[in-house]
C-alpha atoms as a printed R data frame, in Angstrom:
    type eleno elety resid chain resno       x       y       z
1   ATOM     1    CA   UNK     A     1 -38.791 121.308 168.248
2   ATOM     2    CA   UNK     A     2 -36.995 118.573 166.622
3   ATOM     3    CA   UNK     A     3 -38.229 115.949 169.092
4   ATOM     4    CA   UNK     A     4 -41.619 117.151 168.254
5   ATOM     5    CA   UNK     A     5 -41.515 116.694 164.182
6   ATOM     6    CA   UNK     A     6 -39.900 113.544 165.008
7   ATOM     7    CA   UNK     A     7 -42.867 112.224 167.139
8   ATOM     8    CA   UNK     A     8 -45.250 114.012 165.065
9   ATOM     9    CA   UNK     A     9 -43.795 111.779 161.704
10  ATOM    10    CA   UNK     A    10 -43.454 108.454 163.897
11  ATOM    11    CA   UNK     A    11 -47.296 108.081 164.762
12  ATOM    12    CA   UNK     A    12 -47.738 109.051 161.503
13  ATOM    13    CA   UNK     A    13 -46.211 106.189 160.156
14  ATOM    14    CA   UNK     A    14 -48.137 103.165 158.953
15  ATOM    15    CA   UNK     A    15 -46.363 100.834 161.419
16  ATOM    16    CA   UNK     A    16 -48.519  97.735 162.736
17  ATOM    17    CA   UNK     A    17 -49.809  97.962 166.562
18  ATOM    18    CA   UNK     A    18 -51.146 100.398 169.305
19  ATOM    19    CA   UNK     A    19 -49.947 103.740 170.248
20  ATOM    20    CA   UNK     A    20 -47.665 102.085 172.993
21  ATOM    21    CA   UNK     A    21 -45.731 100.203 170.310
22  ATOM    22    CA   UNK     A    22 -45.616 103.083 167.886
23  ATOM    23    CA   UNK     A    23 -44.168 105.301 171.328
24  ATOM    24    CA   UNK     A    24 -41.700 101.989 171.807
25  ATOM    25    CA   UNK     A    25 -39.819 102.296 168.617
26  ATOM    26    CA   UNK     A    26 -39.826 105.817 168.860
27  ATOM    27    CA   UNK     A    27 -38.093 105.903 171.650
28  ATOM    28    CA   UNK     A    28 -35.784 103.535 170.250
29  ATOM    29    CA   UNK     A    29 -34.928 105.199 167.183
30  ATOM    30    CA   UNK     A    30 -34.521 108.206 169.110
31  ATOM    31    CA   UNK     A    31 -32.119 106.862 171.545
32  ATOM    32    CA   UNK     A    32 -30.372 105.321 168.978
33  ATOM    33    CA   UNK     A    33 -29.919 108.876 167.295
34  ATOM    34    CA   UNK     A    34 -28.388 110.221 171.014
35  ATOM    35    CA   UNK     A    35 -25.911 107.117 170.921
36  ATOM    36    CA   UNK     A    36 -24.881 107.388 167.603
37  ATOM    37    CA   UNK     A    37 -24.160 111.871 168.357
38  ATOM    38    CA   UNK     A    38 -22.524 110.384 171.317
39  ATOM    39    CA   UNK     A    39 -19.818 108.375 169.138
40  ATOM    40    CA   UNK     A    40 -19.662 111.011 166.766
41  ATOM    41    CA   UNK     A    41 -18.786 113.445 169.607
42  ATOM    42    CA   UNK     A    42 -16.300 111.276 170.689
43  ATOM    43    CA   UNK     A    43 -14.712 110.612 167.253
44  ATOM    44    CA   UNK     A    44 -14.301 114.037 166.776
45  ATOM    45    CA   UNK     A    45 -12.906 114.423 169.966
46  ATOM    46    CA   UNK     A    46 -10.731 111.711 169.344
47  ATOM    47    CA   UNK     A    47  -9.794 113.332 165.724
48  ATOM    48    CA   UNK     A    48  -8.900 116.813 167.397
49  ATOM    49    CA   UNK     A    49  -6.400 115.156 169.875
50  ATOM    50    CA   UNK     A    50  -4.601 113.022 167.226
51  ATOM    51    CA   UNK     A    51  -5.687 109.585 168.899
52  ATOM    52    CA   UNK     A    52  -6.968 106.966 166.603
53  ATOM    53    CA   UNK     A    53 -10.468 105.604 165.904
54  ATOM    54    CA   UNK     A    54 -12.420 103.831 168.584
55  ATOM    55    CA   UNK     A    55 -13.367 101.209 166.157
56  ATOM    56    CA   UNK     A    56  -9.708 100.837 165.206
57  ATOM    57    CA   UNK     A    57  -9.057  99.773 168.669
58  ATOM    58    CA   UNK     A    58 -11.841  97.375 169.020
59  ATOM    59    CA   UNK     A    59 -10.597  95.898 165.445
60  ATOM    60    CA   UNK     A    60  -7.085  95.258 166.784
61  ATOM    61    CA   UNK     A    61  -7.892  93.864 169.815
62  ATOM    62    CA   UNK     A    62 -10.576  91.245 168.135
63  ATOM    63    CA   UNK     A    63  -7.874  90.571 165.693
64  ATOM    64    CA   UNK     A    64  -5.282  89.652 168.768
65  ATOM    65    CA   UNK     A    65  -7.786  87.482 170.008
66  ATOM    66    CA   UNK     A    66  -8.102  85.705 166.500
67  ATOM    67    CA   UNK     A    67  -3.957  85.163 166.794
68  ATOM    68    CA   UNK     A    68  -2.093  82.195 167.939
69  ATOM    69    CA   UNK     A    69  -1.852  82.282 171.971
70  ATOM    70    CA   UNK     A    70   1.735  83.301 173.240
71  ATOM    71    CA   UNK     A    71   3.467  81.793 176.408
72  ATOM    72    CA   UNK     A    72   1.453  82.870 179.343
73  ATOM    73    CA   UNK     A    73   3.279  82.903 182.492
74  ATOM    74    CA   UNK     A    74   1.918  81.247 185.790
75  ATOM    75    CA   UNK     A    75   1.737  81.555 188.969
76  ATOM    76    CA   UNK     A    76   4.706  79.525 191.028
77  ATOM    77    CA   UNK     A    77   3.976  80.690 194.599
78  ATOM    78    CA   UNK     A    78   1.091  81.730 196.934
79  ATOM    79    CA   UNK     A    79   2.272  84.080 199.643
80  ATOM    80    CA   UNK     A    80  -0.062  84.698 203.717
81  ATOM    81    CA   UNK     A    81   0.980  87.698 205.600
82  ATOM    82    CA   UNK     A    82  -0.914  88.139 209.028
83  ATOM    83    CA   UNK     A    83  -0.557  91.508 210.565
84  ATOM    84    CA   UNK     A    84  -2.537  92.289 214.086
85  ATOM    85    CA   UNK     A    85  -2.970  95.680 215.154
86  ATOM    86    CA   UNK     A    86  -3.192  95.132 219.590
87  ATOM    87    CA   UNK     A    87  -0.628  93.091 220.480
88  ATOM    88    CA   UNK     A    88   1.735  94.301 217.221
89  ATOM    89    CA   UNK     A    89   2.410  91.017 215.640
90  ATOM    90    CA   UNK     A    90   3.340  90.299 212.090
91  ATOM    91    CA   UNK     A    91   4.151  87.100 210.078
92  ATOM    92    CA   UNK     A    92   4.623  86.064 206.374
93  ATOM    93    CA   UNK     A    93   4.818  82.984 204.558
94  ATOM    94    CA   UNK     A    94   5.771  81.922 200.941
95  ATOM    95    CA   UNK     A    95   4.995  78.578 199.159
96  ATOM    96    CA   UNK     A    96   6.080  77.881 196.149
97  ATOM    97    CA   UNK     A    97   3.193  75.967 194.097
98  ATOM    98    CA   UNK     A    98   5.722  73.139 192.210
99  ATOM    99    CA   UNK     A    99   6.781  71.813 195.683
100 ATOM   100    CA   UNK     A   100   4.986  68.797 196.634
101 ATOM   101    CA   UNK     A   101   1.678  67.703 198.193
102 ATOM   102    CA   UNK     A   102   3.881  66.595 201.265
103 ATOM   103    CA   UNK     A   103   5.656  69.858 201.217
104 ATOM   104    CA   UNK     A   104   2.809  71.824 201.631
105 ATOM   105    CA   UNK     A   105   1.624  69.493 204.205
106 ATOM   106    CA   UNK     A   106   4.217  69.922 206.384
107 ATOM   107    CA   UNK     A   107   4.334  73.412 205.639
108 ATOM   108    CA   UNK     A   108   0.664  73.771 206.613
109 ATOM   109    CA   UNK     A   109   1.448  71.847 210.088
110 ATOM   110    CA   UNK     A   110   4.379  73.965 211.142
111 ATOM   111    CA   UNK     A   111   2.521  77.284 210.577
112 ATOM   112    CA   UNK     A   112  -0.528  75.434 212.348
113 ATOM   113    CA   UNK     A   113   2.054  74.145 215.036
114 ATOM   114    CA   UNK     A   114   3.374  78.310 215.263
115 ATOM   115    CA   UNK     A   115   0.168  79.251 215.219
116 ATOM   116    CA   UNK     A   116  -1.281  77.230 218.481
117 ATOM   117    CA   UNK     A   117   2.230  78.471 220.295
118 ATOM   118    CA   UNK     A   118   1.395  82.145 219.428
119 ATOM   119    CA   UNK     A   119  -1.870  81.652 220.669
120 ATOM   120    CA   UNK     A   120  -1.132  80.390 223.819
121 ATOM   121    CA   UNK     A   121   1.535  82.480 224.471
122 ATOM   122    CA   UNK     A   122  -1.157  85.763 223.861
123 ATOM   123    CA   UNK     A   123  -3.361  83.338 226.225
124 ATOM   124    CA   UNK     A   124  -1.443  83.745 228.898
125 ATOM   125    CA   UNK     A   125  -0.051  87.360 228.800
126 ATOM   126    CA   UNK     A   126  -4.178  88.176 228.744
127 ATOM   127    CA   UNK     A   127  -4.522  86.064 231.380
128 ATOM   128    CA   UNK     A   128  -1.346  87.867 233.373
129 ATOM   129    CA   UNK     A   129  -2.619  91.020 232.465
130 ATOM   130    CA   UNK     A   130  -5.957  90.188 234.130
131 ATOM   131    CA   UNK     A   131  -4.532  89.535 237.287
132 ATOM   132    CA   UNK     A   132  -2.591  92.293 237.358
133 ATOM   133    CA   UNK     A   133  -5.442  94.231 236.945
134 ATOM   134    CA   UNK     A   134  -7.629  92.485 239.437
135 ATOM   135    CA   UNK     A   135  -5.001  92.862 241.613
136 ATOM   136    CA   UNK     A   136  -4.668  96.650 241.098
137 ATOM   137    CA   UNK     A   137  -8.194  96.675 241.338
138 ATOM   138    CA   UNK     A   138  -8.411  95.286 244.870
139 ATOM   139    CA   UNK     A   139  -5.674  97.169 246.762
140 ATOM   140    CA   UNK     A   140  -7.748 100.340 244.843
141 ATOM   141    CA   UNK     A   141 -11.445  98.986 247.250
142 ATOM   142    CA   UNK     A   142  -8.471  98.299 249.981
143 ATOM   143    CA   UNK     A   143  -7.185 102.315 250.375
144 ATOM   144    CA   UNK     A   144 -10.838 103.295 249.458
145 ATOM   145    CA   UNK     A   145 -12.267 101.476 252.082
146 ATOM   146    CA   UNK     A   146  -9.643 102.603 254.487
147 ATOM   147    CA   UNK     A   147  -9.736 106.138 253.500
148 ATOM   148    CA   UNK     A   148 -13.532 105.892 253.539
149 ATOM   149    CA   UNK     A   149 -12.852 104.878 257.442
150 ATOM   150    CA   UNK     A   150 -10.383 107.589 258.306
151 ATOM   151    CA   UNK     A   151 -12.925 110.194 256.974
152 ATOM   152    CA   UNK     A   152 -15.104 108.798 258.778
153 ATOM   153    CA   UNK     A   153 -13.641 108.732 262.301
154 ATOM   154    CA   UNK     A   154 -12.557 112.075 261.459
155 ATOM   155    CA   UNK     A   155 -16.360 112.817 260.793
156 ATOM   156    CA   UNK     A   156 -16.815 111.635 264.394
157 ATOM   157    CA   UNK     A   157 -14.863 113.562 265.854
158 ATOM   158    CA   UNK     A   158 -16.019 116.973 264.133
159 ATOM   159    CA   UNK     A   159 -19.634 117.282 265.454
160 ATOM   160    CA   UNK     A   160 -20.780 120.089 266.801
161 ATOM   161    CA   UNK     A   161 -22.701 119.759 269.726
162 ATOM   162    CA   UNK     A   162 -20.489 116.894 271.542
């Protein structure tokens, strides 16, 4: 009913344009009007559980803003953890950010340097594992093949008629 009147008494206005602008700034105003029940709802809210104004909040912190900075504190290290799930491996490292270009340098190498080992040791465990398996593999075809023989000559000697 209300939104009715309210449409009703916007085209009625004298405002400048076509319908499509008049139904523009309706909808405007009108959302406008939902926004500003919104806030009200929420002040009240606000009111009835003894918490202070939103706007009170959004004045302090623009006036914190408006205040001389304080000490901020930084960042003095960087930290790399690598974690891998299959073969259960786990390494950290910590840098500190003051030490020196050269530091870091040589820090970067010996975890570069680890890294290479590691991988070559997984390198050849896969490649042990393989040939274990390969191997298992082929005395498997060995005692199929040869059990695949005995059935046969047992076959053989099970027909009926010789």
């Amino acid at each position: 009913m209300v939104l009715v009147a309210f449409l009703w008494w916007a085209f009625r206005l004298p405002w400048p344009g076509n319908a499509e602008l008049r139904l523009s700034l309706a909808g405007m105003t009108l959302q406008l009007m939902g926004v500003g029940t919104v806030a009200a709802g929420i002040g009240a809210t606000r009111k009835r559980l003894k918490k202070p104004p939103i706007m009170r909040g959004i004045w302090d912190h623009l006036a914190g803003l408006l205040k001389k900075p304080q000490n901020i504190s930084h960042i003095v290290g960087t930290a790399n953890i690598h974690v891998t799930g299959g073969a259960m491996s786990a390494s950290a490292t910590h840098a500190h950010l003051t030490a020196s270009l050269e530091d870091h340098v040589k820090r970067l190498e010996t975890e570069l340097n680890a890294n290479a080992q590691r991988l070559s040791e997984l390198a050849n465990q896969i490649r042990e594992e393989a040939a274990a398996r390969e191997q298992a593999i082929g005395g498997e075809q060995n005692a199929r093949t040869e059990a695949d023989r005995e059935l046969r000559q047992a076959l053989r000697m099970c027909r009926p008629g010789e």
